[in-house]
N, C-alpha and C positions, 0 to 999 in steps of 0.2 A: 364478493371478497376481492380486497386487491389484491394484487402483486405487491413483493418486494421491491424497493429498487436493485438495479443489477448492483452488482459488486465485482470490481476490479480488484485483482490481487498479484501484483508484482516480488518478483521475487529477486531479492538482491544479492550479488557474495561478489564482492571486490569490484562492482561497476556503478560507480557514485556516478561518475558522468553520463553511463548510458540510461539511470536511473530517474538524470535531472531531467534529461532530454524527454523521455517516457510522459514522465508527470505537466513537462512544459506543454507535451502535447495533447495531453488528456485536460488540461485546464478551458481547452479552449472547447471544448463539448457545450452542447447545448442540455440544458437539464439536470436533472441533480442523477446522482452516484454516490456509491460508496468505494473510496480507493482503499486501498489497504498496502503499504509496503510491508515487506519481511525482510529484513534485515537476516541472511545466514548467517552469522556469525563471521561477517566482513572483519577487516582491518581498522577500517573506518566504522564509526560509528554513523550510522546513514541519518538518522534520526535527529542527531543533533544537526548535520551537516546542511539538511535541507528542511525541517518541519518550519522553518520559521521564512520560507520564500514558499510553501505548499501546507497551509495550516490547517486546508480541507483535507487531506490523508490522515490517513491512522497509520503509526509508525509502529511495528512491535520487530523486537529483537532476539532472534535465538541466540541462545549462548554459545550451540555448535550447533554445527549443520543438517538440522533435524527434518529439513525438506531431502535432503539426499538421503539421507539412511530411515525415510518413510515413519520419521515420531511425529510430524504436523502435515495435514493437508494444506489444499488451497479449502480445502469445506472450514476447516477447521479455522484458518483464517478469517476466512470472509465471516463466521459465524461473531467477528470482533464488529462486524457493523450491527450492534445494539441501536442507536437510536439513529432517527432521519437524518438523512444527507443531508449537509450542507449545499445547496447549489451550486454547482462549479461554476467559477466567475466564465464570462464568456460575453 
């Protein structure tokens, strides 16, 4: 039986830039992954701001901040990587 691929899951609430920097360096990985951002219910829409410089993540958005008042895990997250990774360019 294999393993899964691991699953990275990032969690975002008003830090686009320490988010970009994250994923800039998670691109350079060797091997495939599954990233996952979660947008908490930022200011910025994280999603729009970067899926199109980082098209190998999965971007999903709470409405409010459902990682701090314990309504979404990081399980529940990663559980969005349905199908194979993309391999991280590197």
């Amino acid at each position: 039986m294999s393993r899964p691929p691991p699953a990275i899951v990032l969690v975002d609430y008003n830090g686009l830039d320490d988010t970009r920097q994250c994923l800039a360096s998670l691109a350079g990985l060797a091997g495939a992954a599954c990233v996952v951002v979660v947008d908490n219910a930022s200011r910025v829409d994280v999603a729009a701001a970067l899926s199109g410089t980082f098209p190998w993540a999965t971007f999903l958005r709470a409405p409010r901040q459902e990682f701090s008042d314990g309504r979404m895990s990081t399980g529940q997250a990663a559980g969005e990587c349905r199908a194979p990774p993309a391999p991280l360019p590197g």
